[in-house]
C-alpha positions as a Python dict, from the first residue, in 0.01 Angstrom:
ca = {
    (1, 'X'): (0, 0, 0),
    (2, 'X'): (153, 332, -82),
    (3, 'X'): (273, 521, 176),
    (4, 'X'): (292, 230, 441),
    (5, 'X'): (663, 42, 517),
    (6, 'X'): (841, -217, 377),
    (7, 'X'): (1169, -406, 446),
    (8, 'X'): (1406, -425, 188),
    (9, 'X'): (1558, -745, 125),
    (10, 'X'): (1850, -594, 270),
    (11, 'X'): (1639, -503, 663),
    (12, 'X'): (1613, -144, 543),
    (13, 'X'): (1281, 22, 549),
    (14, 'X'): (1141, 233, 307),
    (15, 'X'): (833, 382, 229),
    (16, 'X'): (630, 197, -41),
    (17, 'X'): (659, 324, -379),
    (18, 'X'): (366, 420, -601),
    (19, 'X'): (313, 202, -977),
    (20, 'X'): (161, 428, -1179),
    (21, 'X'): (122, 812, -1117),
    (22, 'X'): (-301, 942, -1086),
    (23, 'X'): (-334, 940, -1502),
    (24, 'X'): (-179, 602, -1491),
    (25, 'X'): (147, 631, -1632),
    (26, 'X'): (382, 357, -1502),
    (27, 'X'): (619, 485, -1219),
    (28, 'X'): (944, 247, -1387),
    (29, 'X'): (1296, 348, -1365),
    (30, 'X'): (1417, 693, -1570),
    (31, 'X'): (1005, 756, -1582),
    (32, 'X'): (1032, 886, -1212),
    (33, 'X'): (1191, 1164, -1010),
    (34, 'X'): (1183, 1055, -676),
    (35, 'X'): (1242, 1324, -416),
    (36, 'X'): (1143, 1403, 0),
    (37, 'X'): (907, 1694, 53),
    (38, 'X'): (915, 1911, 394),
    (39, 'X'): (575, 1905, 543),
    (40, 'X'): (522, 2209, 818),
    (41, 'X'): (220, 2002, 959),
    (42, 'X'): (206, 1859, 1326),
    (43, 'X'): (518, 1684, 1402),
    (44, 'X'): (710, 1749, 1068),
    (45, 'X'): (910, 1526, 932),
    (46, 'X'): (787, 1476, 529),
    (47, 'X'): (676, 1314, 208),
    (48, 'X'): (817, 1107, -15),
    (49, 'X'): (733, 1228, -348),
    (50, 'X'): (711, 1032, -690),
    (51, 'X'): (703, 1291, -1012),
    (52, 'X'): (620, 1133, -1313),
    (53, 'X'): (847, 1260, -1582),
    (54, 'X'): (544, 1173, -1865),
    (55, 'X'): (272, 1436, -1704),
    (56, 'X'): (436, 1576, -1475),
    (57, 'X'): (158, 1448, -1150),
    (58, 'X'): (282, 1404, -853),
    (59, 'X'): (227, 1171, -555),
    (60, 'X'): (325, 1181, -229),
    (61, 'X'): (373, 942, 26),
    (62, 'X'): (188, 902, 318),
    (63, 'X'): (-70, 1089, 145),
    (64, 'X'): (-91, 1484, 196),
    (65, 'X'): (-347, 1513, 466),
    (66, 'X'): (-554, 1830, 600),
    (67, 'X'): (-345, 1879, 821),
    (68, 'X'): (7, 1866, 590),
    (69, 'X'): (127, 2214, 439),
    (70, 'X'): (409, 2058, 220),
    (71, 'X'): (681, 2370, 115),
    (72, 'X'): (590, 2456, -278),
    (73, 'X'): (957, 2521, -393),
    (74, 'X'): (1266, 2629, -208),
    (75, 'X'): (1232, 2736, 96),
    (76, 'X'): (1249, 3181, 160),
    (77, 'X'): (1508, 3170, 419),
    (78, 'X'): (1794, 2929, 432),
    (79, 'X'): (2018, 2828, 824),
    (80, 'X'): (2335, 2847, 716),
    (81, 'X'): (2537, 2510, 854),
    (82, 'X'): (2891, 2647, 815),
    (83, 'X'): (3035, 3001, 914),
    (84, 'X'): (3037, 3283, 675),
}
């Protein structure tokens, strides 16, 4: 189910990954831009996201809820991590 977790063959766990985007293109290797999404909603943390590279749809998961407010784009004000 997408969204939920799976082990890898290897004991890794990773969210599970989408088939086919909402217009049903298949999600297959070099068809896919897979990428994590910020989500300022209780508890933070984020999305996976799958972005089909045929129509450009995009799903995320776990789902966005009403309660998610994923970043659209970069983000207005950067931390800095190393000294000026």
């Amino acid at each position: 189910m997408l969204g939920d977790l799976i082990q890898t063959t290897d004991g890794k766990w990773i969210t599970g990954p989408p088939c086919r985007c909402p217009n049903g293109y298949l999600l297959s290797p070099k068809q896919v831009l897979v990428g994590h999404v910020v989500c300022l909603g209780y508890g933070g943390g984020g999305h996976t996201s799958w972005h089909c590279r045929t129509c450009d749809a995009v799903v995320y998961g776990p789902p966005l809820n009403t309660h998610c407010s994923a970043l659209d784009g970069p983000a207005t004000v950067r931390i800095a991590t190393s000294p000026a």
